[in-house]
C-alpha positions in Angstrom: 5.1 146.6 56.6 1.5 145.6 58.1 -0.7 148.2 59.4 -2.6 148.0 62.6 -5.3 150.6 63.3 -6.7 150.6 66.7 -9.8 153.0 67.1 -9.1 153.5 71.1 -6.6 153.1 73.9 -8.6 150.2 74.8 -7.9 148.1 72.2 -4.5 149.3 71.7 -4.4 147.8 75.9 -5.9 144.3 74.4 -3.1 144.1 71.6 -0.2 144.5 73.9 -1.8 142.0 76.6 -2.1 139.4 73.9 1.1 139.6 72.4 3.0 140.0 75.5 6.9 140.2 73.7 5.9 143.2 71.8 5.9 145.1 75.4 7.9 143.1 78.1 6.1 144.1 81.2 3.4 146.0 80.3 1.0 147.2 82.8 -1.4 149.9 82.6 -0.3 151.6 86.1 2.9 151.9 84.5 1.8 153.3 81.3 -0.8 155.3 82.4 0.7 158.5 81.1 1.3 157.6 78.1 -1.9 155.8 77.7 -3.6 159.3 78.4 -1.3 161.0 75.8 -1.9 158.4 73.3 -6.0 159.0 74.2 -5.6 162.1 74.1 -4.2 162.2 70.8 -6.7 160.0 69.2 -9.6 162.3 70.5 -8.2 164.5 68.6 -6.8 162.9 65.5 -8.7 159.8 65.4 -7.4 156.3 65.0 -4.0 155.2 65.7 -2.0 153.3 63.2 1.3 151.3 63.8 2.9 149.2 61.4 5.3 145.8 62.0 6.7 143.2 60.4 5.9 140.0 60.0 7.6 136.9 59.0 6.8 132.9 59.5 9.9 130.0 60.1 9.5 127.1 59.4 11.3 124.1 60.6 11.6 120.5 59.7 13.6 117.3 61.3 16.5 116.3 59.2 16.0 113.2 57.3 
């Protein structure tokens, strides 16, 4: 597995803008309490740290 450290809620915001299908229909008024939890929780323990997989497919046209 990857790891991912995000040193804020902030950019843990920007990650799940940009890759939208991680979190279908994020927004942050609907996250807002977690968000705060997950804050508060790095002022306290520091950086965050998730971890994914990640794979690549490749296609090709038949010959």
């Amino acid at each position: 597995m990857i790891p991912t450290v995000f040193a804020d809620v902030g950019a843990v915001i920007g990650f799940v803008q940009a890759v939208g299908w991680q979190v279908p229909g994020f927004t942050i008024a609907d996250y807002l309490p977690q968000l705060r939890r997950l804050h508060d929780r790095m002022a306290r323990n520091g950086p965050f740290t998730a971890y994914s997989h990640r794979f690549l497919l490749q296609g090709h046209a038949p010959e």
